[in-house]
Short mmCIF file of the C-alpha atoms (twelve columns), coordinates in Angstrom:
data_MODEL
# 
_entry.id   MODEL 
# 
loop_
_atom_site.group_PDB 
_atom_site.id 
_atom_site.type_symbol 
_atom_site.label_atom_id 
_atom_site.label_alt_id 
_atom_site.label_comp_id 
_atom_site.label_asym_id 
_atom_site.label_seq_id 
_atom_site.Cartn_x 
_atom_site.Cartn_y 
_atom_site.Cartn_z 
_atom_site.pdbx_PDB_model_num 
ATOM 1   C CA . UNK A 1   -3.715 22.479  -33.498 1 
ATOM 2   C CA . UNK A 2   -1.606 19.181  -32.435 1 
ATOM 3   C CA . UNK A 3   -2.766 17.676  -35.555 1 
ATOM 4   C CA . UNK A 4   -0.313 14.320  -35.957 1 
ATOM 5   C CA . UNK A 5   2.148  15.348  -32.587 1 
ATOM 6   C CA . UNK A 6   2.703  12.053  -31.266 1 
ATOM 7   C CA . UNK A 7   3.198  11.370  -28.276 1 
ATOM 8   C CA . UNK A 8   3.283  12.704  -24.477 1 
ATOM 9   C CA . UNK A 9   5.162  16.198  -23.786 1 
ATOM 10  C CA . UNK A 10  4.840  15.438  -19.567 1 
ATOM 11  C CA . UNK A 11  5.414  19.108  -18.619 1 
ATOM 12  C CA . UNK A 12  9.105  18.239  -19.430 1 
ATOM 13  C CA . UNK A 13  11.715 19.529  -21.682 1 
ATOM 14  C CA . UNK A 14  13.149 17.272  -24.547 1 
ATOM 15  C CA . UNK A 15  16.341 16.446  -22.308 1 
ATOM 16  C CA . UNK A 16  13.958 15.656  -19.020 1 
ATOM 17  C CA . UNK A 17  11.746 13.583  -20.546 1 
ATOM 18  C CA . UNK A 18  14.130 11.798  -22.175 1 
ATOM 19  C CA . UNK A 19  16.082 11.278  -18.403 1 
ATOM 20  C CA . UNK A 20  12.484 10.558  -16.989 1 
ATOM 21  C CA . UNK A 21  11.891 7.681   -19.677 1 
ATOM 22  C CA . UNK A 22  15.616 6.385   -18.710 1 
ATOM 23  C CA . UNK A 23  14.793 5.967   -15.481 1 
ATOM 24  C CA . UNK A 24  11.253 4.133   -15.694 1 
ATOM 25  C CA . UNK A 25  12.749 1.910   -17.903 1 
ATOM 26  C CA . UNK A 26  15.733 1.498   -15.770 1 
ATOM 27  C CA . UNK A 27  13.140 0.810   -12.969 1 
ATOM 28  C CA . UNK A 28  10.449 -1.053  -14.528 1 
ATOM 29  C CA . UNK A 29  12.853 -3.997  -16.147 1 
ATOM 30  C CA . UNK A 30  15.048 -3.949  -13.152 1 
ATOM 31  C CA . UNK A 31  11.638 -4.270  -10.795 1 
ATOM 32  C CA . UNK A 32  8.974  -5.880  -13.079 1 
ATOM 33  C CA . UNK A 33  6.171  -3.350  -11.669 1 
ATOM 34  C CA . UNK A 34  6.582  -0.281  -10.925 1 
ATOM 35  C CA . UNK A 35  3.534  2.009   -9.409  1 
ATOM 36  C CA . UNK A 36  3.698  5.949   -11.604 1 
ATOM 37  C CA . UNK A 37  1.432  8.021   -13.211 1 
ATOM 38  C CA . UNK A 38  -1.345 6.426   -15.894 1 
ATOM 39  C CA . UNK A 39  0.095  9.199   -18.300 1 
ATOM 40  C CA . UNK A 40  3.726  8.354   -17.656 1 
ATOM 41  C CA . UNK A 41  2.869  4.581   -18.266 1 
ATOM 42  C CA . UNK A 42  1.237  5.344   -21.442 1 
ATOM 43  C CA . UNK A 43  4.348  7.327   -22.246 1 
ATOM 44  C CA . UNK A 44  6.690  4.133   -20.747 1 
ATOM 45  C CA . UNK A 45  4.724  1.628   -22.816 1 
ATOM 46  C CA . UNK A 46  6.776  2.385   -26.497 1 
ATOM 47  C CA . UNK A 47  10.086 2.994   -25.130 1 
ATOM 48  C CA . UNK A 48  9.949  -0.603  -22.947 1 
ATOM 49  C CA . UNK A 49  8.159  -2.395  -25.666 1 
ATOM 50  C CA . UNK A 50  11.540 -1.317  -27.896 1 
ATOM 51  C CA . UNK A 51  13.745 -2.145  -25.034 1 
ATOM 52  C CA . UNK A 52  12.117 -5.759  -25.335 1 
ATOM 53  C CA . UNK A 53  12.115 -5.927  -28.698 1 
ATOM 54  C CA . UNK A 54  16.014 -5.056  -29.078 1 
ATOM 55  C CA . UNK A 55  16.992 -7.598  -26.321 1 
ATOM 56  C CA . UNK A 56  14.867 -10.712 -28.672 1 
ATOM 57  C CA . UNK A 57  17.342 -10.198 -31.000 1 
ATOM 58  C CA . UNK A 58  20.412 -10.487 -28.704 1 
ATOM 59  C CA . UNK A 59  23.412 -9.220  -30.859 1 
ATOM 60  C CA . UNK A 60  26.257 -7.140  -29.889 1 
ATOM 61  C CA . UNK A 61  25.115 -4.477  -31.746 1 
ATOM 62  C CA . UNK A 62  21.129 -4.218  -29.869 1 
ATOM 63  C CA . UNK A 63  23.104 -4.886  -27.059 1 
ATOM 64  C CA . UNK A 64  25.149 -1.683  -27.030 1 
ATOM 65  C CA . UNK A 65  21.862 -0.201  -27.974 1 
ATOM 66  C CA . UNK A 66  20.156 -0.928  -25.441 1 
ATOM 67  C CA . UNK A 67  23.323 0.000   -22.675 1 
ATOM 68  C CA . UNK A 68  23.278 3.818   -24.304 1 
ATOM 69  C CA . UNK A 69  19.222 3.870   -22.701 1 
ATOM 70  C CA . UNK A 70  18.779 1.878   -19.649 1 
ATOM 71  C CA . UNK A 71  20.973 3.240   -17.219 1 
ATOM 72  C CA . UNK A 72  22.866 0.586   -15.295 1 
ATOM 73  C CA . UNK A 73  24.974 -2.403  -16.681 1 
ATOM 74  C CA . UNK A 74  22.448 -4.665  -14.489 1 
ATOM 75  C CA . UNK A 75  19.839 -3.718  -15.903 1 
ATOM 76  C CA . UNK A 76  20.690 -4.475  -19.472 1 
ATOM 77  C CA . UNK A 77  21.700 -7.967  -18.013 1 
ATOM 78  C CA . UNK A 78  18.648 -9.052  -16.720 1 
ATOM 79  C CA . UNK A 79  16.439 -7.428  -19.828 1 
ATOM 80  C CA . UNK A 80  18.869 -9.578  -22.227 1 
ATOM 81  C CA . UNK A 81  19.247 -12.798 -20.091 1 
ATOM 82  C CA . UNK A 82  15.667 -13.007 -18.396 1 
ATOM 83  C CA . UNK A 83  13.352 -10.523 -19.849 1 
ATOM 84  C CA . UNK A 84  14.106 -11.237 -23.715 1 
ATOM 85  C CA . UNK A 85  14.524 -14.847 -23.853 1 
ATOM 86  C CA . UNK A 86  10.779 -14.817 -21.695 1 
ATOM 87  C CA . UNK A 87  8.914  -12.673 -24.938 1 
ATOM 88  C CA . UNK A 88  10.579 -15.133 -27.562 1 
ATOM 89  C CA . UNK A 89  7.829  -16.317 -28.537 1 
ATOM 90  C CA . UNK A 90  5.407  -13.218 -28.090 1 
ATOM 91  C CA . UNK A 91  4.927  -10.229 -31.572 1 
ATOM 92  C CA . UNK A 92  4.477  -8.001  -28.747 1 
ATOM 93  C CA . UNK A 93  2.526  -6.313  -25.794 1 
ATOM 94  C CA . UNK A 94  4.926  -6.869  -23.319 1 
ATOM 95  C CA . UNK A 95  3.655  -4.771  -20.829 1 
ATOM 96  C CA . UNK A 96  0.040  -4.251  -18.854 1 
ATOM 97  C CA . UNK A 97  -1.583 -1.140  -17.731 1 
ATOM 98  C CA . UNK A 98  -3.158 -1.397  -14.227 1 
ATOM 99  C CA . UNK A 99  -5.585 1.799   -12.732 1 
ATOM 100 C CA . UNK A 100 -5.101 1.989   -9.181  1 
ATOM 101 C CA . UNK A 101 -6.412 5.056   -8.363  1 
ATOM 102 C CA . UNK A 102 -6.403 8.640   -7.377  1 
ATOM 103 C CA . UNK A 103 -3.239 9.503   -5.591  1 
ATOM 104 C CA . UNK A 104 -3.824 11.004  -2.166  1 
ATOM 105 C CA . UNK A 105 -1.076 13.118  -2.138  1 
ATOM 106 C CA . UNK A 106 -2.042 15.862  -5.343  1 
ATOM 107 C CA . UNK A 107 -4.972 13.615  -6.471  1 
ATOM 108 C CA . UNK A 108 -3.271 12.299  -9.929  1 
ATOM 109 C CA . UNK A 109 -4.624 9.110   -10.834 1 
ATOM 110 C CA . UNK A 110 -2.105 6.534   -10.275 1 
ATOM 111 C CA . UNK A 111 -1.391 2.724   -12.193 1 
ATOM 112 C CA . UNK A 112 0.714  0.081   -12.140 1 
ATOM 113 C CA . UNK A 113 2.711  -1.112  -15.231 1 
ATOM 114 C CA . UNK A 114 4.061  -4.698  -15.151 1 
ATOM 115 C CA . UNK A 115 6.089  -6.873  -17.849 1 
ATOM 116 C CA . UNK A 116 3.545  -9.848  -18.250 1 
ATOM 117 C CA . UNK A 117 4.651  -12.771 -16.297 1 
ATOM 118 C CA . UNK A 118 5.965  -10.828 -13.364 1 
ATOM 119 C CA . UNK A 119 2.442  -12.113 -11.639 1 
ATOM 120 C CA . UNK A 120 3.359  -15.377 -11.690 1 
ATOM 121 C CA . UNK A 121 6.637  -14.619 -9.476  1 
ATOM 122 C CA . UNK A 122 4.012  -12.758 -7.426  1 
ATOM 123 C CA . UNK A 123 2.002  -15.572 -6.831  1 
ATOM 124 C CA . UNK A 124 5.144  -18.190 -6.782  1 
ATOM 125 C CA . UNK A 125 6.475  -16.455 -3.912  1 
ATOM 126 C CA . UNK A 126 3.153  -15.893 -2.298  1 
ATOM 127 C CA . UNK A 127 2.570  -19.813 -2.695  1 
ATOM 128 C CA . UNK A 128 5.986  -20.382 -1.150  1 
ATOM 129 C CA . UNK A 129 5.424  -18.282 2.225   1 
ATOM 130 C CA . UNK A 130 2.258  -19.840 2.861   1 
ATOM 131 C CA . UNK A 131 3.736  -23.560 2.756   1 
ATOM 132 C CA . UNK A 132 6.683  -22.661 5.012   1 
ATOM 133 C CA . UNK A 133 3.785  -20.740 7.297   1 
ATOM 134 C CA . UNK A 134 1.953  -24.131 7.317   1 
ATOM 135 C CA . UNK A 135 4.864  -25.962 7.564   1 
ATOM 136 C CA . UNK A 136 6.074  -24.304 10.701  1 
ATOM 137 C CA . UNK A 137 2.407  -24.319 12.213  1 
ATOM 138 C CA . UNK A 138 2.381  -27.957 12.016  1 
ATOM 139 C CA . UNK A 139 5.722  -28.127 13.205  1 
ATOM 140 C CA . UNK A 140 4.266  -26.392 16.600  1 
ATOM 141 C CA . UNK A 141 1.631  -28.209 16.798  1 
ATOM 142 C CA . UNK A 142 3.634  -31.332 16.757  1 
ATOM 143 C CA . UNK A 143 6.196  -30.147 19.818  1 
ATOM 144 C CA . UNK A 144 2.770  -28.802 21.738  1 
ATOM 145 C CA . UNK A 145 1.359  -32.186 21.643  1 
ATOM 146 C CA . UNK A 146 5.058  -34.108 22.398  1 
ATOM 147 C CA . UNK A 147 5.130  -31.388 24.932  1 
ATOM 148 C CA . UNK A 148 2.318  -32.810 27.692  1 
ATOM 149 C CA . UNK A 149 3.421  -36.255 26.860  1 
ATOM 150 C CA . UNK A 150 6.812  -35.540 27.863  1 
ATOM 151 C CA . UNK A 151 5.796  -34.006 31.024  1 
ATOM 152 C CA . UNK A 152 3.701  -36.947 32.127  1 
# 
């Protein structure tokens, strides 16, 4: 019986789930969403939530913590100048759980998991293109109409 085992095994090996959980990390604060497995973002959740958690209290010490598990000097950056100082404020649940669906491919069901607050880039951005799209619409329309009244 698994009586009080926490935690996910993910078919791995101590030493590839460990390299798996890097990397998701690596990805996830580095990317904001990332699209994986519902398991492996249930698995994700804890180790990001810590990753968060350490870069609130930005010290040298959680620092160099938090370099010896995300894998790339960038990354650590941006979780301790942009993804901390954002969950100042927040106890915790950094992170959102999204079903998406069965995965066409070998039918796992796949999710999305997203730091909270990376929809509002989404929708920032989104906003943006569609006033430079109107923008340059009206811009036509204003050279097809200076256009006939040119040519007369």
């Amino acid at each position: 019986m698994r009586h009080r085992k926490g935690g996910f095994k993910l078919k791995r090996d101590p030493s590839g789930r460990r390299a798996l959980l890097r990397g998701l990390t690596t990805s996830l604060i580095m990317e904001e969403r990332i699209v994986t497995t519902v398991t492996k973002a249930k698995a994700l959740r804890p180790t990001i939530e810590k990753m968060i958690t350490l870069a609130k209290r930005d010290t040298l010490h959680t620092r160099r913590q938090a370099a010896a598990f995300v894998q790339t000097p960038e990354a650590v950056q941006k979780l301790f100048d942009k993804v901390g100082p954002r969950f100042s404020d927040r106890p915790g649940g950094y992170t959102r759980i999204m079903r998406k669906g069965i995965r066409k491919g070998d039918g796992a069901e796949s999710a999305i998991i997203e730091l909270l607050g990376a929809e509002v880039k989404r929708t920032s951005e989104e906003r943006r293109k569609r006033r430079e799209e109107r923008i340059r619409q009206q811009q036509e329309q204003a050279e097809a109409a200076e256009a006939p009244a040119a040519a007369e």
